[in-house]
C-alpha positions in Angstrom: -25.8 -22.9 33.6 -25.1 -24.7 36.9 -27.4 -24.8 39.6 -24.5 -24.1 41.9 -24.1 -21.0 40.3 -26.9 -19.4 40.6 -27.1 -20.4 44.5 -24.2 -18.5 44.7 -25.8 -15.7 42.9 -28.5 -15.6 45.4 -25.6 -15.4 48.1 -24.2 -12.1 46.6 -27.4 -10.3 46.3 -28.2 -11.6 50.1 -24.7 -10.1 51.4 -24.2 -7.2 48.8 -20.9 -7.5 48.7 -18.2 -9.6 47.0 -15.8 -9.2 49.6 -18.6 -10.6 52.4 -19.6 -13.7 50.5 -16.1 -14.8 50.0 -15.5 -14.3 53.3 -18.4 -16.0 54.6 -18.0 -19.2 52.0 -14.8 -19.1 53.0 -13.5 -18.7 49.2 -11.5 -16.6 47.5 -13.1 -13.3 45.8 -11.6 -13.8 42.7 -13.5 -17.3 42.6 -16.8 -15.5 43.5 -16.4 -13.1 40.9 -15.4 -15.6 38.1 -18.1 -17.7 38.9 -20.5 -14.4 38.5 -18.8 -13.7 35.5 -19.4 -16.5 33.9 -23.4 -16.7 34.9 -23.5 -13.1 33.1 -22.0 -14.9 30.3 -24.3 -17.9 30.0 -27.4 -15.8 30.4 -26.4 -13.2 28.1 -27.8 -10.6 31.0 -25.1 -8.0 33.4 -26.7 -8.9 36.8 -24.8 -6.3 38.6 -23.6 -3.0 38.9 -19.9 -3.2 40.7 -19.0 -0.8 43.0 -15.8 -0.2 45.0 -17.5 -2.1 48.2 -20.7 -3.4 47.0 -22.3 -5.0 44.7 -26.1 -3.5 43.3 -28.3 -5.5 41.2 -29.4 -4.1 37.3 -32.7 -4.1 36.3 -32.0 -7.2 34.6 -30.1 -8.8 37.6 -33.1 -7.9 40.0 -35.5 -9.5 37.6 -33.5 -12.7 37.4 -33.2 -13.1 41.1 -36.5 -13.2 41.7 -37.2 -15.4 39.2 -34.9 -18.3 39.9 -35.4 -17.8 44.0 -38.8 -19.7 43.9 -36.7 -22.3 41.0 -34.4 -23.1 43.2 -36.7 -23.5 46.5 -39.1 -25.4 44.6 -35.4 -27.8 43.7 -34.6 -27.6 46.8 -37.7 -28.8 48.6 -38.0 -31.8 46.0 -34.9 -33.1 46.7 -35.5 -33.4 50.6 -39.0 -34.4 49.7 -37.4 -37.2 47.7 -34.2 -37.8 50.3 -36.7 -37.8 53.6 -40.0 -39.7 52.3 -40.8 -41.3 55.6 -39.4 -38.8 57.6 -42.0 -36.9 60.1 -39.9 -33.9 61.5 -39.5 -33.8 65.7 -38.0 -31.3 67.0 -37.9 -27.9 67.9 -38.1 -23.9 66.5 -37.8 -20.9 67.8 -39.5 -17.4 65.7 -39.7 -14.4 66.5 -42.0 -12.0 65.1 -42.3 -8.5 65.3 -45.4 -6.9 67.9 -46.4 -4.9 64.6 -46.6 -8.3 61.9 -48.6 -10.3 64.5 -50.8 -11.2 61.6 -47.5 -13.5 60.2 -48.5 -15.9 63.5 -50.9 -17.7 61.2 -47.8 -19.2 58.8 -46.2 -20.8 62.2 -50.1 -22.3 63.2 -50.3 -23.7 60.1 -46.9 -25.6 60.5 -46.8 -27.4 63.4 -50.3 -28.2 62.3 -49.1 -30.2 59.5 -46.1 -31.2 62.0 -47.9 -32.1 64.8 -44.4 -33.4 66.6 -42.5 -30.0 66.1 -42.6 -28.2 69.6 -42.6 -24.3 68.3 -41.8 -21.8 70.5 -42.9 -17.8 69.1 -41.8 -14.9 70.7 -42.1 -11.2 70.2 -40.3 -8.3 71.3 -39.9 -4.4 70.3 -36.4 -4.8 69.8 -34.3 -6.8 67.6 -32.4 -10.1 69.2 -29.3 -11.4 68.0 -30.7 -14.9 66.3 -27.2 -17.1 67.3 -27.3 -16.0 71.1 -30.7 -16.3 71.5 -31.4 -19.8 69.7 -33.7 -18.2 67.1 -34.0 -20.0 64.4 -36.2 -17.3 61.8 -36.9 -13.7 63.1 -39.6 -11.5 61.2 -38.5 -7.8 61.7 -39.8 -4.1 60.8 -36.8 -1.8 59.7 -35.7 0.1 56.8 -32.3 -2.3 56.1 -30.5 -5.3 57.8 -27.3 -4.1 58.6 -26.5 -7.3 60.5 -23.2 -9.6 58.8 -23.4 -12.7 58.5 -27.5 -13.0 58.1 -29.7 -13.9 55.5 -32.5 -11.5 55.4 -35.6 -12.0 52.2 -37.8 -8.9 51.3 -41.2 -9.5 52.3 -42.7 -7.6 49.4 -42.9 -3.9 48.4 -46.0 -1.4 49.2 -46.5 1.7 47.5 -45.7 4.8 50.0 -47.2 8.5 49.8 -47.5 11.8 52.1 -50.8 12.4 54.2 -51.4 15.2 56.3 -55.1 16.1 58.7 -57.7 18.2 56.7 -56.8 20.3 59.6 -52.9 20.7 59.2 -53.3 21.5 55.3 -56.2 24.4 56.3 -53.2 25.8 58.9 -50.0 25.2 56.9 -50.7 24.5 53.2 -49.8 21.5 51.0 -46.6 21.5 50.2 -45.9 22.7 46.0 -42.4 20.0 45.8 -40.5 17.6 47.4 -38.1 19.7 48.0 -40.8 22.2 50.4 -41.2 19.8 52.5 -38.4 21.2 54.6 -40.6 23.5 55.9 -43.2 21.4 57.3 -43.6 18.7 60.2 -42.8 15.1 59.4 -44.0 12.4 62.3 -40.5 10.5 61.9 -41.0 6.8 63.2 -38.6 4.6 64.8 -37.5 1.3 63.9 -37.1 -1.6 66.0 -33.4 -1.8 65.7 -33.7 1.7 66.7 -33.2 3.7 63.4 -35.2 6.4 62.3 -37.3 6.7 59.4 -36.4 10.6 59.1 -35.5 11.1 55.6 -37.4 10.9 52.2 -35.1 9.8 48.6 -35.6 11.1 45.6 -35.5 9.0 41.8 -31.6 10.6 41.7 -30.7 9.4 45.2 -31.0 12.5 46.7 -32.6 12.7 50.3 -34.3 15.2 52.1 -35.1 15.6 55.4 -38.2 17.1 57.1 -38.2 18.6 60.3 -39.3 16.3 62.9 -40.1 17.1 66.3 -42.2 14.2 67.3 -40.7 10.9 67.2 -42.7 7.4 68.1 -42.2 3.6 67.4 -46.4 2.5 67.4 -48.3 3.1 63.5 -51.3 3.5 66.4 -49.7 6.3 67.9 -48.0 7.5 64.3 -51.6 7.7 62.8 -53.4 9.0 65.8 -51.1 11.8 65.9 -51.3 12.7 62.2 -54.9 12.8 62.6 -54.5 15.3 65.2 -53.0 17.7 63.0 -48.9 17.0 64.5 -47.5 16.7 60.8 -47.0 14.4 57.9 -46.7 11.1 57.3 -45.0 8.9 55.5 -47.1 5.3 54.8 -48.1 2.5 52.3 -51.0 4.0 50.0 -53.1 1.3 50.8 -53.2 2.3 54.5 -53.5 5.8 53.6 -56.4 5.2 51.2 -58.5 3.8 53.9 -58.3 7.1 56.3 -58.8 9.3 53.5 -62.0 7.9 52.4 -63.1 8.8 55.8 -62.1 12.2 55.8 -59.3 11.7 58.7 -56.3 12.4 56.0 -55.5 14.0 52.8 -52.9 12.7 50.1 -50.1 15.4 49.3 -47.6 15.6 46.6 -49.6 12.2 44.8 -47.0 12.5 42.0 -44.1 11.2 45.0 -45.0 7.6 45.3 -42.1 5.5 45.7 -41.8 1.5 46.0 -40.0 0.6 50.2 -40.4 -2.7 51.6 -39.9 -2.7 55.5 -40.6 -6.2 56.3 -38.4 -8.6 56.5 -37.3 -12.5 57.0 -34.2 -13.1 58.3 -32.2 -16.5 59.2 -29.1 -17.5 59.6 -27.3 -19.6 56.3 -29.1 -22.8 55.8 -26.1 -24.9 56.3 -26.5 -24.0 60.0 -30.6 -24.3 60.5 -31.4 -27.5 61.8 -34.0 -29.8 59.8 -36.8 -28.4 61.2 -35.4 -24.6 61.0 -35.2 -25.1 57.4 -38.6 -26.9 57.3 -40.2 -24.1 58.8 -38.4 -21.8 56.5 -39.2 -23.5 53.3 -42.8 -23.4 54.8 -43.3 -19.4 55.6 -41.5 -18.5 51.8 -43.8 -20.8 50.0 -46.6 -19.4 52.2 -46.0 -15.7 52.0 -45.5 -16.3 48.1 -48.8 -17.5 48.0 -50.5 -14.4 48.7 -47.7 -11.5 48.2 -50.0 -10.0 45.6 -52.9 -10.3 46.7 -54.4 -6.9 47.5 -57.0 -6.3 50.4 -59.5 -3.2 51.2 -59.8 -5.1 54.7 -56.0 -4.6 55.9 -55.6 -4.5 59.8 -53.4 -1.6 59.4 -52.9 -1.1 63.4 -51.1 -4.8 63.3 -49.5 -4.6 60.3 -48.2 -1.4 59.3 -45.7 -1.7 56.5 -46.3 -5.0 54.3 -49.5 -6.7 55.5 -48.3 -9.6 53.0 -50.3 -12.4 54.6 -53.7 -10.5 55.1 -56.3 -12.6 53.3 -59.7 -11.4 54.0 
């Protein structure tokens, strides 16, 4: 099974599509999807599910890619390690970081700690930036997808997600009995930074509903504040929920919905085109946020970081 491979694997699931890596390697698809072919072969496993313009990965495929991402970034990091001994990086990098994930700050402290001569620059902004115009090297974002071509972008993790409501709005309206009643009710529909709203809710068939949803906002603050004052439903990671239920500020309806979303991302550009440092840096935040993406916490700052507080550690 060649290492080569399998990189090339991880450039398919990245992309989605066939048709984009090819384009982007600047190969033929038929290559690509020999090459694919032939991994499925040697491992015995069907990574994907082929569609007429994607790509989706099987159970199987998902389970592999996650397993041979930290391989291949641990391979990767020993060979520079072993190519640059002596080397101390100087240089430059530019993050950005979502207002909401303010918390990931600590990952780029920590590295120019240990790189004293790196000169980091950190941004943040409510709105996404285009990475090549802007210089920015990694960009941590809040949204439900990365629709952007020609970008690598890494789940940060996945949180479990339920419905809350106020004590108050259940005694006026009811809890809803389905899913599928939740048409008739108030959903608080938040707005994503690349300006997309979160306004429906999928069921295990791929079916979506959609609530009604007369009050929009882009702030969890503002999201929470207002479900507490009785304006609708919401729609947030358990573990955030949990903590305003136990003091009587939210109920938990329909427990049996409780899907898997991941809304935090890291996104770069291809690593051909980061700069030593770039790549350092990147190398760096994955092996860091890998550290503790299990890791569980009662004590999540959930007005900082409201969809995957990943690197909360107290």
């Amino acid at each position: 099974m060649k290492t080569e491979d399998i990189k090339l694997f991880h450039k398919v699931v990245e992309f989605g599509s066939l048709t984009e890596t090819a384009k982007w390697l600047d190969l033929p698809k038929s290559n690509i999807s020999r090459r694919i072919k032939q991994l499925e072969d040697e491992a015995g496993i069907k990574l994907f599910h082929r569609h007429s313009r994607n790509v989706t990965l099987t159970p199987s495929g998902e389970q592999f890619y996650e397993s041979t991402l930290s391989i291949i970034s641990d391979l990767e990091q020993t060979i520079f390690k072993l190519q640059t001994p002596e080397k101390e990086l100087k240089g430059k990098i530019k993050v950005m970081i979502a207002p909401s994930m303010l918390n990931i700050g600590k990952v780029v402290f920590e590295f120019i700690s240990s790189h004293p001569n790196i000169e980091a620059e950190v941004i943040t902004s409510p709105y996404d930036q285009d990475l090549i115009t802007n210089d920015i090297d990694v960009a941590f974002r809040v949204n439900n997808e990365i629709s952007q071509e020609n970008l690598v972008a890494r789940e940060l993790g996945k949180e479990v997600y339920g419905l809350y409501a106020s004590p108050s709005y259940i005694s006026k309206y009811g809890k809803p009995s389905s899913i599928e009643a939740l048409v008739d009710y108030e959903m608080i529909v938040f707005r994503f930074n690349n300006g997309q709203l979160h306004n429906k809710l999928y069921l295990d068939n791929g079916d979506s509903i959609c609530p009604k949803g007369n009050l929009i906002v882009n702030n969890l603050a503002l999201m929470m504040e207002a479900a507490i004052q009785g304006k609708g439903l919401i729609f947030i990671p358990k573990r955030t929920g949990t903590l305003f239920v136990n003091r009587g500020l939210l109920e938990l309806v329909l427990p049996e919905y409780a899907p898997r979303r991941n809304f935090a991302w890291l996104v770069h550009s291809p690593r051909q085109y980061l700069s030593t440092e770039a790549e350092a840096f990147l190398d760096f935040a994955l092996e860091r946020i890998e550290q503790v993406r299990y890791r569980d916490s009662d004590l999540v700052n959930v007005l900082r970081i409201p969809f995957n507080p990943v690197l909360d550690e107290n």
